[in-house]
C-alpha positions as CSV (number, residue, x, y, z in Angstrom):
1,X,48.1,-60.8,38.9
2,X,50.0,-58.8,41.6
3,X,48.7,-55.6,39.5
4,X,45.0,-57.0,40.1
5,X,45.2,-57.4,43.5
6,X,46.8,-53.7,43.6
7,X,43.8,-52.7,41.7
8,X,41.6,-54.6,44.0
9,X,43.7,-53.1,47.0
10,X,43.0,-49.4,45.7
11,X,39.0,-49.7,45.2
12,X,38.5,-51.2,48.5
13,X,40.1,-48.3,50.2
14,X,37.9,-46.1,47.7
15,X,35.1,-47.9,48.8
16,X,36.0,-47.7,52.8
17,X,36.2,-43.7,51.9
18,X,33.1,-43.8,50.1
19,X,31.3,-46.2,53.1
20,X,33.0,-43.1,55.6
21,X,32.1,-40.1,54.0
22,X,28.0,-41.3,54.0
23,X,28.4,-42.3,57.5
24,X,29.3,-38.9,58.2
25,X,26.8,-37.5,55.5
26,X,24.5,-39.4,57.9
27,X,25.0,-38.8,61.1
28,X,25.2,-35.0,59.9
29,X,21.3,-35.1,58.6
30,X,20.5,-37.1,62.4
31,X,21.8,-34.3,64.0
32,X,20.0,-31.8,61.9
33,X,16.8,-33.6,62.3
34,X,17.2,-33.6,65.7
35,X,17.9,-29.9,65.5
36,X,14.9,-29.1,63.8
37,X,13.3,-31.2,66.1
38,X,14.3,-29.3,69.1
39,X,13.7,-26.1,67.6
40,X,10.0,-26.8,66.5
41,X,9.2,-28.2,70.2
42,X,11.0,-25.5,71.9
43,X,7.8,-23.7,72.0
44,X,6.3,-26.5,74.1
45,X,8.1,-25.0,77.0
46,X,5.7,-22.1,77.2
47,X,2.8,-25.0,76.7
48,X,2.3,-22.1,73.6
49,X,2.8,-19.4,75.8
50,X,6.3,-17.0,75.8
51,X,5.1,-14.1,77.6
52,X,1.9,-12.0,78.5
53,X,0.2,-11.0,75.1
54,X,2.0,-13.7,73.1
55,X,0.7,-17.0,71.9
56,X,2.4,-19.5,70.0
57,X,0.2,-19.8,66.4
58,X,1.1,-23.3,64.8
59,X,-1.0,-22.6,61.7
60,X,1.2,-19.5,60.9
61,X,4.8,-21.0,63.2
62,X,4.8,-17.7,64.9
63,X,4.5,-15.6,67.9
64,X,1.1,-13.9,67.7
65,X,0.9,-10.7,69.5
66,X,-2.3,-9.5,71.0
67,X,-2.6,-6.4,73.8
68,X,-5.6,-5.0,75.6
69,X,-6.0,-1.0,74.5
70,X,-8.6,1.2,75.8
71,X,-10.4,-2.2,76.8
72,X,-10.1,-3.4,73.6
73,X,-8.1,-6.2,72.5
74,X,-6.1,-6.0,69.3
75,X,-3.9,-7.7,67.0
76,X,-0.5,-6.5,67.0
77,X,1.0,-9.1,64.4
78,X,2.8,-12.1,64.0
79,X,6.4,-12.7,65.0
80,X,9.2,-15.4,63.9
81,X,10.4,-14.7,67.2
82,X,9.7,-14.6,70.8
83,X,12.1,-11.5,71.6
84,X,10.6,-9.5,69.2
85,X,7.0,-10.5,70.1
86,X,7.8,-9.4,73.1
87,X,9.4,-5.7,72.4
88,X,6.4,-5.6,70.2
89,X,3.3,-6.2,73.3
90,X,5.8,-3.7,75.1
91,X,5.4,-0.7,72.5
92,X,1.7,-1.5,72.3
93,X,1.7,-1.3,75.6
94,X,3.0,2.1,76.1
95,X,1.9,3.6,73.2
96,X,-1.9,2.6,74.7
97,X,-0.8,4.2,78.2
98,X,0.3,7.5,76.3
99,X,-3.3,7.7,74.9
């Protein structure tokens, strides 16, 4: 009997483990949720808008890039990110002021 209650003994620490390790396994998916959260909002800082010439495109969850050349506007592409949205309107930009 004292063997059984050893037994007993071992799987309820296995089980307090167990009960542990998916309490961490969930708080870890909160916080990534939460992170994904934040990052998909982030964009409602700008209201959609990170800088002149760049519009946030939900349909396509990018940057699209569009500059005035020889008073007409154009396209310049899609971007994961704001940064290089940006450096992209700026070589528009000047390659339009080269003309």
């Amino acid at each position: 009997m004292a063997n059984n209650l050893h037994d007993d003994t071992k799987r309820g620490n296995a089980d307090i483990q167990v009960d542990r390790a998916l309490a961490a396994v969930q708080q870890a998916m909160l916080a990534l949720k939460e992170a994904e959260s934040a990052l998909q909002n982030a964009t409602s800082i700008f209201d959609g808008k990170g800088d002149k010439g760049c519009t946030w495109d939900k349909r396509n969850n990018s940057w699209k890039v569009r500059a005035s050349v020889n008073g007409r506007v154009i396209n310049v592409g899609n971007y994961r990110r704001l940064v290089d949205a940006k450096a992209a309107y700026d070589r528009a930009k000047q390659s339009s002021s080269r003309d």
